[in-house]
TORKOL-4160 file (C-alpha; in steps of 0.2 Angstrom, whole numbers, padded with zeros to 4 digits, m for minus):
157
<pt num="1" X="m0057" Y="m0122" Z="m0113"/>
<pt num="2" X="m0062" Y="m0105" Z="m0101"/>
<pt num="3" X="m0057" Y="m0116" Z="m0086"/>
<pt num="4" X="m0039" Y="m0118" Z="m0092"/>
<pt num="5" X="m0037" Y="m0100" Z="m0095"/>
<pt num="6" X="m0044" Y="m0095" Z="m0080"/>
<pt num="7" X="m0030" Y="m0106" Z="m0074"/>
<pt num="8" X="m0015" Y="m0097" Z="m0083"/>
<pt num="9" X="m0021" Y="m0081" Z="m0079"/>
<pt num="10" X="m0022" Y="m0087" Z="m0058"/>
<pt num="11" X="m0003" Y="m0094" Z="m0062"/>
<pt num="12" X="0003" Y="m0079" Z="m0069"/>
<pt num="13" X="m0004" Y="m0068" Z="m0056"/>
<pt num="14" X="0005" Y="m0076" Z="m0042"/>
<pt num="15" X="0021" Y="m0077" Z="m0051"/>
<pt num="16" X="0021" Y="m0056" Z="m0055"/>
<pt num="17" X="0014" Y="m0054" Z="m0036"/>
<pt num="18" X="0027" Y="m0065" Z="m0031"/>
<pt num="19" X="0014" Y="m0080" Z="m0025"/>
<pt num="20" X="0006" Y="m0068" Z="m0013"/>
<pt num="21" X="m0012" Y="m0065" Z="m0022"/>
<pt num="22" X="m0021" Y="m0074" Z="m0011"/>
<pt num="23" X="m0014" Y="m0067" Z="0007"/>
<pt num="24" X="m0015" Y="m0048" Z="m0004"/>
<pt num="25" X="m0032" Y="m0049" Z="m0009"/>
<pt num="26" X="m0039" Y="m0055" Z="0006"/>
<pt num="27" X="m0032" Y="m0038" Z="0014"/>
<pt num="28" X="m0041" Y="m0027" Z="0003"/>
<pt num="29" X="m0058" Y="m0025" Z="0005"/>
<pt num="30" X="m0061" Y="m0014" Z="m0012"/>
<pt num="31" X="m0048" Y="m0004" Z="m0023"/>
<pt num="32" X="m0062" Y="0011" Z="m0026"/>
<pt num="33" X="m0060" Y="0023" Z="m0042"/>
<pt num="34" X="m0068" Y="0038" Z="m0046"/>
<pt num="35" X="m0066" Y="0052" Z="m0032"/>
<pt num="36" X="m0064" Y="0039" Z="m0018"/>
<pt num="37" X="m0049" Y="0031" Z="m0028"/>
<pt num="38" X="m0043" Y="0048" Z="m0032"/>
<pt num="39" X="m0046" Y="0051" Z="m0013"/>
<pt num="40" X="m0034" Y="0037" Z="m0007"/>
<pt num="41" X="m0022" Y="0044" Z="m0021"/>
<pt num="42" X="m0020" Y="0062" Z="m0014"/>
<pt num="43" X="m0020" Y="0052" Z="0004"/>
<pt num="44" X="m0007" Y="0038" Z="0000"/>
<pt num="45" X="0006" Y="0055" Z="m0010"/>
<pt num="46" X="0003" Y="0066" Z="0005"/>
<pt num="47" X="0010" Y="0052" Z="0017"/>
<pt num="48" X="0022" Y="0044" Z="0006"/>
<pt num="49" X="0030" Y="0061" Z="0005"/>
<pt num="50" X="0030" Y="0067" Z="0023"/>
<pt num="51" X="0037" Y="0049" Z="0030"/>
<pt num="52" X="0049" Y="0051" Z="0014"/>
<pt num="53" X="0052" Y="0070" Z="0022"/>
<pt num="54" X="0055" Y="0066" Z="0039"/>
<pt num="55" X="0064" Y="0049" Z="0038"/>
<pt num="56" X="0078" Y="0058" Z="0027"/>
<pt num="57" X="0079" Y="0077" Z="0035"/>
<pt num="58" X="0089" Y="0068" Z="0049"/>
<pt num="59" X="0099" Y="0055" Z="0041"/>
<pt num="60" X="0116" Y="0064" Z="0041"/>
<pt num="61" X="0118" Y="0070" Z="0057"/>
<pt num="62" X="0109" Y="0053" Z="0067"/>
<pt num="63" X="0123" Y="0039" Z="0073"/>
<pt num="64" X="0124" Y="0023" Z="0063"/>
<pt num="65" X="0116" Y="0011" Z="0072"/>
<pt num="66" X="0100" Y="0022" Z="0073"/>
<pt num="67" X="0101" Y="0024" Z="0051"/>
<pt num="68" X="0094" Y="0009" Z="0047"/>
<pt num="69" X="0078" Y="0012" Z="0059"/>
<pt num="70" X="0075" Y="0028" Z="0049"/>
<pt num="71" X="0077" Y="0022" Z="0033"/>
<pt num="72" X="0062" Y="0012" Z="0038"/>
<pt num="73" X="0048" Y="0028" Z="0035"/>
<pt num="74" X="0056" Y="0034" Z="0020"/>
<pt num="75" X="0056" Y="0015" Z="0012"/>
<pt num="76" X="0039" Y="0012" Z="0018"/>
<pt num="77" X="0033" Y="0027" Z="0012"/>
<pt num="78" X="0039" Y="0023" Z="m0006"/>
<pt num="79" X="0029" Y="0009" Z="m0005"/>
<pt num="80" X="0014" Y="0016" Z="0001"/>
<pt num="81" X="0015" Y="0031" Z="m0015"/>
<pt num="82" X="0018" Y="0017" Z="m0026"/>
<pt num="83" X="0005" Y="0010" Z="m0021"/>
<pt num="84" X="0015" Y="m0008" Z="m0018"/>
<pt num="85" X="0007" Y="m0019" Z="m0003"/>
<pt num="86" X="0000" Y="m0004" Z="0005"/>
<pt num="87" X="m0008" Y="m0014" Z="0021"/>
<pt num="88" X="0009" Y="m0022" Z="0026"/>
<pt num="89" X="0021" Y="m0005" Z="0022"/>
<pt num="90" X="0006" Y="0008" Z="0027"/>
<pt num="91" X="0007" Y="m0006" Z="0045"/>
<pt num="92" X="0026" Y="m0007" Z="0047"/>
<pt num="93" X="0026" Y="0013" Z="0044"/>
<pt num="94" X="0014" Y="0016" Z="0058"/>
<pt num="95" X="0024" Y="0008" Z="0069"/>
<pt num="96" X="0037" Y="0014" Z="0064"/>
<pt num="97" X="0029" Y="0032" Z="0067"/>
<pt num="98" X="0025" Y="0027" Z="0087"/>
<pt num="99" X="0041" Y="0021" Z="0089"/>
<pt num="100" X="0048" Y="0037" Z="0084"/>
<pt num="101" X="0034" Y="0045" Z="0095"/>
<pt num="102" X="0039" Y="0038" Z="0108"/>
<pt num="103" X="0059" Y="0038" Z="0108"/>
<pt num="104" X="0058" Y="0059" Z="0105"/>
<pt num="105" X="0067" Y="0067" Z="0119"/>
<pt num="106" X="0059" Y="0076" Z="0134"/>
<pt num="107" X="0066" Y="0094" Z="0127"/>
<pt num="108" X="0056" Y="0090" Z="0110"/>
<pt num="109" X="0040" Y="0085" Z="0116"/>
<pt num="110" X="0027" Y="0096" Z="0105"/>
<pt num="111" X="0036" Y="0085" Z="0091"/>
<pt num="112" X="0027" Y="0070" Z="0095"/>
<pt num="113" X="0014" Y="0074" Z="0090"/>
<pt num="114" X="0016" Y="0074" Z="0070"/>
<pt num="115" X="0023" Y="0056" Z="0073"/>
<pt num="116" X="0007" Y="0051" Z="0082"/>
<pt num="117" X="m0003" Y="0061" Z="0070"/>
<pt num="118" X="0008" Y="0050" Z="0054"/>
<pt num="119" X="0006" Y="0034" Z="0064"/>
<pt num="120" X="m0015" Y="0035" Z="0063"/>
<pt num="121" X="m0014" Y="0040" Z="0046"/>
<pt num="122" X="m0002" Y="0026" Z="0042"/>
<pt num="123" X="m0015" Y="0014" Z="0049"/>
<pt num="124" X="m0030" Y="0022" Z="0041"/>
<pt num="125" X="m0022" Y="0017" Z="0024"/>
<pt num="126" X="m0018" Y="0001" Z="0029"/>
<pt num="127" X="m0036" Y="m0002" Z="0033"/>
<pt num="128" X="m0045" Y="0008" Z="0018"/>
<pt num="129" X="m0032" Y="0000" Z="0005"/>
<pt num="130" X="m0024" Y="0007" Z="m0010"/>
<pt num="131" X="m0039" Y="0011" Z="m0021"/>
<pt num="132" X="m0039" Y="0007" Z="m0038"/>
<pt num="133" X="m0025" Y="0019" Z="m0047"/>
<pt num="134" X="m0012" Y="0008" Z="m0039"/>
<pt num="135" X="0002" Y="m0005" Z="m0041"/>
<pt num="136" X="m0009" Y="m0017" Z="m0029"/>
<pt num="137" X="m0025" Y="m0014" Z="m0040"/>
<pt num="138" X="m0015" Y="m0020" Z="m0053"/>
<pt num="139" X="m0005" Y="m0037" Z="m0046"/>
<pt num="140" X="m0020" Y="m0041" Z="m0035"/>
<pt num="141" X="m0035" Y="m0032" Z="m0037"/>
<pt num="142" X="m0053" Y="m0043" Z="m0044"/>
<pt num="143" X="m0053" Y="m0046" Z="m0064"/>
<pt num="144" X="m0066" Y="m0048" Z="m0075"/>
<pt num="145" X="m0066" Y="m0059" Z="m0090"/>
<pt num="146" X="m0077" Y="m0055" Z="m0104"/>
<pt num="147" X="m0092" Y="m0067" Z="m0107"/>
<pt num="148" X="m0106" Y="m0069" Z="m0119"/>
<pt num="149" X="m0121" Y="m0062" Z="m0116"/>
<pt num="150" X="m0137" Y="m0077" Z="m0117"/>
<pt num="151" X="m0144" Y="m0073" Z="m0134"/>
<pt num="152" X="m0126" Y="m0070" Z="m0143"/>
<pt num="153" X="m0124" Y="m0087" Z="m0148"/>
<pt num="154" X="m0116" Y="m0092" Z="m0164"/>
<pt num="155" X="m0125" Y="m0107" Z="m0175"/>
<pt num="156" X="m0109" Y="m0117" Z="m0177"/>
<pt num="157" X="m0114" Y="m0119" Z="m0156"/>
């Protein structure tokens, strides 16, 4: 009987997470809580907001074929203040962040440097994780199922 729930609650994990629970969990080490969690919380809003910033301070004036390339911080950084697969947005963020780095104009140069600074803390979320106040903690995180202590039998057992 315990067996064939475990089974429907493994099913309907994989269908809200979009069958990806096993490849998410295995990129999270822990989701923390308490102040670590709450840590990762301030640290996951803080960059979600500055990529969010400074992918759409520019969007007007940049030509057409560059706008979908900068959309590419401000969407991963919705994901990462969600909190919605952190490792794989926090990743394509970071790269996103060199590559911005790296294709800043000679006159502009001192401006690199935020971008570098965003790309190493793009991939320091991506290694921590999320933490536990979190959609990921949610879809994907460990469960625990309640179970009888030893001495708790009933005597219809």
């Amino acid at each position: 009987m315990l067996n064939g729930s475990l089974e429907c609650v493994d099913r309907a994990t994989n269908l809200v997470g979009l069958g990806w629970n096993p490849i998410l969990q295995r990129l999270f080490s822990i989701f923390p809580n308490h102040l670590p969690g709450f840590g990762l919380l301030l640290m996951r809003l803080s960059l979600g907001i500055t990529l969010i910033h400074l992918g759409t301070a520019n969007l007007p004036a940049a030509p057409a074929i560059s706008i979908a390339w900068q959309l590419v911080g401000p969407v991963a950084g919705v994901f990462v203040i969600a909190g919605l697969w952190t490792p794989i947005a926090a990743t394509v963020a970071a790269l996103n962040q060199i590559w911005v780095a790296l294709s800043i104009p000679s006159a502009q140069k001192d401006a690199e440097w935020i971008h570098v600074l965003l790309a190493i803390l793009c991939a320091s979320v991506a290694m921590l994780g999320p933490g536990a106040w979190s959609v990921d903690a949610r879809l994907f995180g460990r469960r625990r199922f309640p179970t009888r202590q030893r001495g708790s039998h009933s005597p219809e057992e």
